[in-house]
C-alpha positions in Angstrom: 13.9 36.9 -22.7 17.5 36.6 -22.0 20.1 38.4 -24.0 23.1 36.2 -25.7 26.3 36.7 -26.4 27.3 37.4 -29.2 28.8 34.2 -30.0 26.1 32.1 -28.4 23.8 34.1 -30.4 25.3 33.3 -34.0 25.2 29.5 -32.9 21.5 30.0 -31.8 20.6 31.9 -34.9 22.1 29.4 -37.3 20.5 26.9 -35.7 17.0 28.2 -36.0 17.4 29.4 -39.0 18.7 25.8 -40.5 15.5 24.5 -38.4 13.0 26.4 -39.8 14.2 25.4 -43.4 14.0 21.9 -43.0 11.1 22.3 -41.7 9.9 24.2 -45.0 11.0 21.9 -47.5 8.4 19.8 -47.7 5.7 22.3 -47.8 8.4 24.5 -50.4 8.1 21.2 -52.8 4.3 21.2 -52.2 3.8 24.6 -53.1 6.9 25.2 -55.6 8.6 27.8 -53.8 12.4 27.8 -53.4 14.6 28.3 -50.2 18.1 29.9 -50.1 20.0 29.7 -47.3 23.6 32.1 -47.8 25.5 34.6 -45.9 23.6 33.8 -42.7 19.8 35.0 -43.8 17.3 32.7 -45.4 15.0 33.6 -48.4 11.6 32.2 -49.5 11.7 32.8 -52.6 7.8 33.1 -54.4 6.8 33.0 -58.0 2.8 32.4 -57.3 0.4 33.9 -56.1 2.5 36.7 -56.8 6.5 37.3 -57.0 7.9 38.1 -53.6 10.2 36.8 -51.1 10.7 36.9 -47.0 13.9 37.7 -46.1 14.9 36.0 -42.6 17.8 37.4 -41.2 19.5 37.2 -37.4 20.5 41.2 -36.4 23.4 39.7 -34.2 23.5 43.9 -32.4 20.0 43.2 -30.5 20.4 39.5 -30.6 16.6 39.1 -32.5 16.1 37.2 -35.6 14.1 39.9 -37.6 11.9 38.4 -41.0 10.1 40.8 -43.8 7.3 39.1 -45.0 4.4 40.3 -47.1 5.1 43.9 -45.9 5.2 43.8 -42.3 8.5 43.3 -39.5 9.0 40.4 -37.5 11.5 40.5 -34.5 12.0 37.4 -32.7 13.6 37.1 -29.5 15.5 34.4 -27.6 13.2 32.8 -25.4 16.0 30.6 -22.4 13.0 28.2 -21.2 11.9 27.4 -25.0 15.7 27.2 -25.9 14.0 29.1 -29.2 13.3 32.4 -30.9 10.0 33.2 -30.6 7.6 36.4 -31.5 4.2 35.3 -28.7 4.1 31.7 -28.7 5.5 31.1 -31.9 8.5 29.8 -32.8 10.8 30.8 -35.6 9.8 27.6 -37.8 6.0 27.8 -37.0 5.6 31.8 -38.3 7.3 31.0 -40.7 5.1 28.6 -41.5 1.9 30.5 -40.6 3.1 33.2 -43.0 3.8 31.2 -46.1 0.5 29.2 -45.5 -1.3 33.1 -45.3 0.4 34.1 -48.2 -0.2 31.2 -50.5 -3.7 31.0 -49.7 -3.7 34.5 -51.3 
């Protein structure tokens, strides 16, 4: 994993973060769930199965992208070959995706 700086890292982190929401929309109007996108960290906002939301931040001091969803961490680190933040071989976008999916199924 290389390590950013800081500046690169706010670009990068934007940029997954817009990413992974379009790539939730469609799924999001499936499902009814809402994303917010403001101050730099992105929401999924839940009303069913139950009321909750992931909260998808960047924590520009370790240069990760960190998400809280259904009561566990998530760091993600910049990954130079995959030009992405991954956790494993995931992406950003696709556990993000793996997580709503989990949770909905709920």
């Amino acid at each position: 994993m290389t390590t950013l700086p800081e500046q690169q890292f706010r670009v990068k982190s934007d940029e997954a973060l817009e990413e992974a929401r379009r790539a939730l929309l469609p799924l999001a109007d499936e499902e009814g769930f809402e994303i917010e996108w403001q101050n730099g960290v992105l929401d999924l906002v839940f009303e069913e199965p139950r009321d909750t939301k992931f909260v998808v931040s960047p924590n520009a001091p370790v240069r990760q992208i960190w998400v809280s969803a259904m009561s566990r961490s998530y760091k993600l680190a910049w990954d130079e070959t995959r030009q992405a933040f991954v956790l494993g071989d995931e992406t950003l976008a696709q556990l993000l995706d793996r997580l709503t999916r989990e949770f909905l199924k709920r």
